[in-house]
C-alpha positions as protocol buffer text, in pm:
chain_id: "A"
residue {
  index: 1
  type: UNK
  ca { x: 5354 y: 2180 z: -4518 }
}
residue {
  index: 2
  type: UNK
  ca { x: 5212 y: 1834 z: -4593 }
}
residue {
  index: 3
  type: UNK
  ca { x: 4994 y: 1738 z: -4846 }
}
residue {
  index: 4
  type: UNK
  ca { x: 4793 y: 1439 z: -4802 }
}
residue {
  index: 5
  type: UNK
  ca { x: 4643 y: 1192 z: -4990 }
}
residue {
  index: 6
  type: UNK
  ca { x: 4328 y: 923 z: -4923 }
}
residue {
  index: 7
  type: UNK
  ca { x: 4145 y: 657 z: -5062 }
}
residue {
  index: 8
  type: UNK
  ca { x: 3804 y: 558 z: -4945 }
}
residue {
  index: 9
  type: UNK
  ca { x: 3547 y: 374 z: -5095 }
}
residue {
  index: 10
  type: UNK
  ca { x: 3153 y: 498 z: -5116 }
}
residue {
  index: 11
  type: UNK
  ca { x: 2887 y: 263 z: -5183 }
}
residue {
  index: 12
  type: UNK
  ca { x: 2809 y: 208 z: -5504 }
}
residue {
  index: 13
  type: UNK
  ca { x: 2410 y: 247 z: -5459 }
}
residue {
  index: 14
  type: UNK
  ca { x: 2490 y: 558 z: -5177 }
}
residue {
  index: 15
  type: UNK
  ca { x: 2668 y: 782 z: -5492 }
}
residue {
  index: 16
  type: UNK
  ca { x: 2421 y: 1024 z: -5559 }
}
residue {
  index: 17
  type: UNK
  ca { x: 2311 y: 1083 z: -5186 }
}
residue {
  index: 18
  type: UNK
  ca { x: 2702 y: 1082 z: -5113 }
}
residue {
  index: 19
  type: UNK
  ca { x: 2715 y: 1379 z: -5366 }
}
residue {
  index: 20
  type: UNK
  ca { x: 2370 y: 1585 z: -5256 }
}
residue {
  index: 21
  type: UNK
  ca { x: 2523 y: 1562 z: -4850 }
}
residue {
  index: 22
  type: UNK
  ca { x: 2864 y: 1745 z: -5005 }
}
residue {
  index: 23
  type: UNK
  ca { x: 2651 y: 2005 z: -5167 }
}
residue {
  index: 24
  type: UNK
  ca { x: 2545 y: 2077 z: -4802 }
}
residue {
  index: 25
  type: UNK
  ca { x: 2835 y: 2055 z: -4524 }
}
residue {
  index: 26
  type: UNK
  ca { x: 2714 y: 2179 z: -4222 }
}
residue {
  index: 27
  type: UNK
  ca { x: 2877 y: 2517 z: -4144 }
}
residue {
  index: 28
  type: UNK
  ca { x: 2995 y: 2400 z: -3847 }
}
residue {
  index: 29
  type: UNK
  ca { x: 3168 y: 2147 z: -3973 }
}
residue {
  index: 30
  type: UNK
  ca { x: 3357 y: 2305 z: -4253 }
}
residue {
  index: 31
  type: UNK
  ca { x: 3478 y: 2551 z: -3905 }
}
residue {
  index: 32
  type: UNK
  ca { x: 3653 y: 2276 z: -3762 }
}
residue {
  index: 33
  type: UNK
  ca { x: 3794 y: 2135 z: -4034 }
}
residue {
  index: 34
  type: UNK
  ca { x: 3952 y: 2509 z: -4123 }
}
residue {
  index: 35
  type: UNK
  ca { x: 4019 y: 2543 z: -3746 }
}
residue {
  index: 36
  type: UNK
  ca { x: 4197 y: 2176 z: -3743 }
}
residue {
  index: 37
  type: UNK
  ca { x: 4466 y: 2311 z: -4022 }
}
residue {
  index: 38
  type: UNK
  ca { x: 4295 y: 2130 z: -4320 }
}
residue {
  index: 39
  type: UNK
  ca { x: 4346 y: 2363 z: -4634 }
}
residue {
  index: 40
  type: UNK
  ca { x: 4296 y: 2328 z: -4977 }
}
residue {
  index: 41
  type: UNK
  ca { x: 4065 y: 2019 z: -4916 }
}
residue {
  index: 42
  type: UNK
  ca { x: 3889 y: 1853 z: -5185 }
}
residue {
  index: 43
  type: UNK
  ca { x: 3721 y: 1504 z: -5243 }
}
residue {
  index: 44
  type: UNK
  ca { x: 3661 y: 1332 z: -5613 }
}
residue {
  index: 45
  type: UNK
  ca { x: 3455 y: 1041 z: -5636 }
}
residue {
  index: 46
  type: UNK
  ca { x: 3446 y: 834 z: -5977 }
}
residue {
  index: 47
  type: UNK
  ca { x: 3114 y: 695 z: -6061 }
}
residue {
  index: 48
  type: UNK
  ca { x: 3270 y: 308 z: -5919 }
}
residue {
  index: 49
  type: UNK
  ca { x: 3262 y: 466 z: -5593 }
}
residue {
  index: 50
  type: UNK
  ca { x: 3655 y: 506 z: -5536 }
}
residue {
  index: 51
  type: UNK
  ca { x: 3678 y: 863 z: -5344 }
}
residue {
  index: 52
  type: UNK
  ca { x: 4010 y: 995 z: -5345 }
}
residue {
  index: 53
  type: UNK
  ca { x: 4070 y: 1344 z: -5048 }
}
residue {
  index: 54
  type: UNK
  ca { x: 4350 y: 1573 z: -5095 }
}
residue {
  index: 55
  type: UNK
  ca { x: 4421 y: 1787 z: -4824 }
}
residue {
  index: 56
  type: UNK
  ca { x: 4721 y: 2026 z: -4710 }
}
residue {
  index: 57
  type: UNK
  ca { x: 4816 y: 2089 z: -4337 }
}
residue {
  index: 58
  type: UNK
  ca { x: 5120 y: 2189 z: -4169 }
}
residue {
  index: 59
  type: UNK
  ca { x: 5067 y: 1882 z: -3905 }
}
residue {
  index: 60
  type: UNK
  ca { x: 4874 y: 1534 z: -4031 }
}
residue {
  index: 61
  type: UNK
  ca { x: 4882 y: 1398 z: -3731 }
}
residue {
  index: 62
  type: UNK
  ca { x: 4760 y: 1716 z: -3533 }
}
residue {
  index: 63
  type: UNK
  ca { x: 4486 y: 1821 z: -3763 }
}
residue {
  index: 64
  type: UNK
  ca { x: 4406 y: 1479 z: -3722 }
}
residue {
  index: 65
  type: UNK
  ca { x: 4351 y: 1479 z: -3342 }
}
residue {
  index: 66
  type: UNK
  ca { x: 4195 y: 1819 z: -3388 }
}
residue {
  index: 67
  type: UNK
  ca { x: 3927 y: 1656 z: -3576 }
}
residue {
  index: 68
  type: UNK
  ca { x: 3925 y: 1340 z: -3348 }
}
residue {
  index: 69
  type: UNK
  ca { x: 3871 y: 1610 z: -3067 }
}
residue {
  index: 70
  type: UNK
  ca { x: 3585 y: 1821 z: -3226 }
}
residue {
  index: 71
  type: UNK
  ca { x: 3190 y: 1724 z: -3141 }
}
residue {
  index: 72
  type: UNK
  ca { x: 3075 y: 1812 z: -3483 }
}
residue {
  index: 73
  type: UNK
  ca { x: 3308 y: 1580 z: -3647 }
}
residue {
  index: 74
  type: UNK
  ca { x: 3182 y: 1242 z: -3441 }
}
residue {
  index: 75
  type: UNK
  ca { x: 2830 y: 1343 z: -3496 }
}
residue {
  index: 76
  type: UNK
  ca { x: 2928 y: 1408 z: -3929 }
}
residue {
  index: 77
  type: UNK
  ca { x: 3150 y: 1086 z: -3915 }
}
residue {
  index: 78
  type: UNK
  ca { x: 2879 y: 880 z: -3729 }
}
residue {
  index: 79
  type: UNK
  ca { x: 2630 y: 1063 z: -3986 }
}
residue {
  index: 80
  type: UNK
  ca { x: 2803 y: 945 z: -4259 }
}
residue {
  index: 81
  type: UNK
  ca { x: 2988 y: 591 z: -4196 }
}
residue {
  index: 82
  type: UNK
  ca { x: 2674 y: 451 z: -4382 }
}
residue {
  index: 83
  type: UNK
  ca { x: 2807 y: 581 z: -4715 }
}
residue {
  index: 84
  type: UNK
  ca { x: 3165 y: 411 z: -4686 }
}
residue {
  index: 85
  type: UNK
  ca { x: 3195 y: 60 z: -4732 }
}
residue {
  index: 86
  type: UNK
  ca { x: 3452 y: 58 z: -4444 }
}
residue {
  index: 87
  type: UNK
  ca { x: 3242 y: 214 z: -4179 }
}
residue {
  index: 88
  type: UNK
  ca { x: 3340 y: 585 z: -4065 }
}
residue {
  index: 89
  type: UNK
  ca { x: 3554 y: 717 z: -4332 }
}
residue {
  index: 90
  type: UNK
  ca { x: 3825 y: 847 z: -4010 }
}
residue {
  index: 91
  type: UNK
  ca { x: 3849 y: 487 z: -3943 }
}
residue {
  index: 92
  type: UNK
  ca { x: 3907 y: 370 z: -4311 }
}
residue {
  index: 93
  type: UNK
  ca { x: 4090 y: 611 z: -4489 }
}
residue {
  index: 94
  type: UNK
  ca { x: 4415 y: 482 z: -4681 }
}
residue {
  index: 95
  type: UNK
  ca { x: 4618 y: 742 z: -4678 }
}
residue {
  index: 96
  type: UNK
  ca { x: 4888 y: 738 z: -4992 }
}
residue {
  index: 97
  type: UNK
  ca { x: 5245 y: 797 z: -4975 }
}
residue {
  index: 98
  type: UNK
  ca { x: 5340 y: 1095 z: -5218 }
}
residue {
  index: 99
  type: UNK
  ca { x: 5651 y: 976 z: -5466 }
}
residue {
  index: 100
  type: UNK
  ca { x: 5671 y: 1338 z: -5661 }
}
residue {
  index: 101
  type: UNK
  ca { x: 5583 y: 1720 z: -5669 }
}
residue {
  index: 102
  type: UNK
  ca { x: 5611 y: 1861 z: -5971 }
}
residue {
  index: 103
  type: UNK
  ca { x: 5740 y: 2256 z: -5778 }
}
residue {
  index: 104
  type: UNK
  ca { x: 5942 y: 1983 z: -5523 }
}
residue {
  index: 105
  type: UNK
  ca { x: 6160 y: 1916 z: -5813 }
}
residue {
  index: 106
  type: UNK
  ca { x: 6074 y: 1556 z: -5757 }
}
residue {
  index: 107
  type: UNK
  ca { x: 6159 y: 1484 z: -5473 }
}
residue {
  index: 108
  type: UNK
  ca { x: 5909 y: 1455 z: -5138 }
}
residue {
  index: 109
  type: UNK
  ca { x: 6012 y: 1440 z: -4793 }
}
């Protein structure tokens, strides 16, 4: 299993619009993302705008494509590139490399 890490970064004056659209996912779209392999998926925004995802998948690269593939996804990335101050947040993302797990006894792979 991998678990992933991103940075993105939200516009500052999109924040609480940013927040109201994550109340409200379509359905659809949370399907592909569970369909894609994304589990245990969560976003935190600080109030500067600096989002940080977490995600776990068996296959980042896969789940990726997965996404990349699915209809709903364009249409929610193209829906929502106005928030990110990079464009379309599966264009932007930074994703971290992971240096420790606590249960990996420190060491990652």
């Amino acid at each position: 299993m991998e678990r992933v890490c991103f940075l993105l970064r939200v516009r500052p004056d999109r924040l609480d619009e940013y927040r109201e659209r994550h109340r409200h996912v379509w359905p659809e779209m949370l399907d592909a993302l569970r369909a894609a392999g994304w589990r245990n998926y969560s976003l935190f925004l600080s109030d500067d705008g600096l989002l940080v995802g977490y995600l776990e998948t068996d296959d980042f690269e896969a789940a990726q494509r997965a996404m990349a593939a699915a209809e709903v996804s364009a249409r929610w990335e193209t829906d929502m590139a106005s928030f990110f101050e990079s464009g379309r947040a599966d264009e932007g993302r930074i994703v971290l490399e992971e240096v420790f797990h606590l249960d990996g006894i420190g060491e990652c792979e």
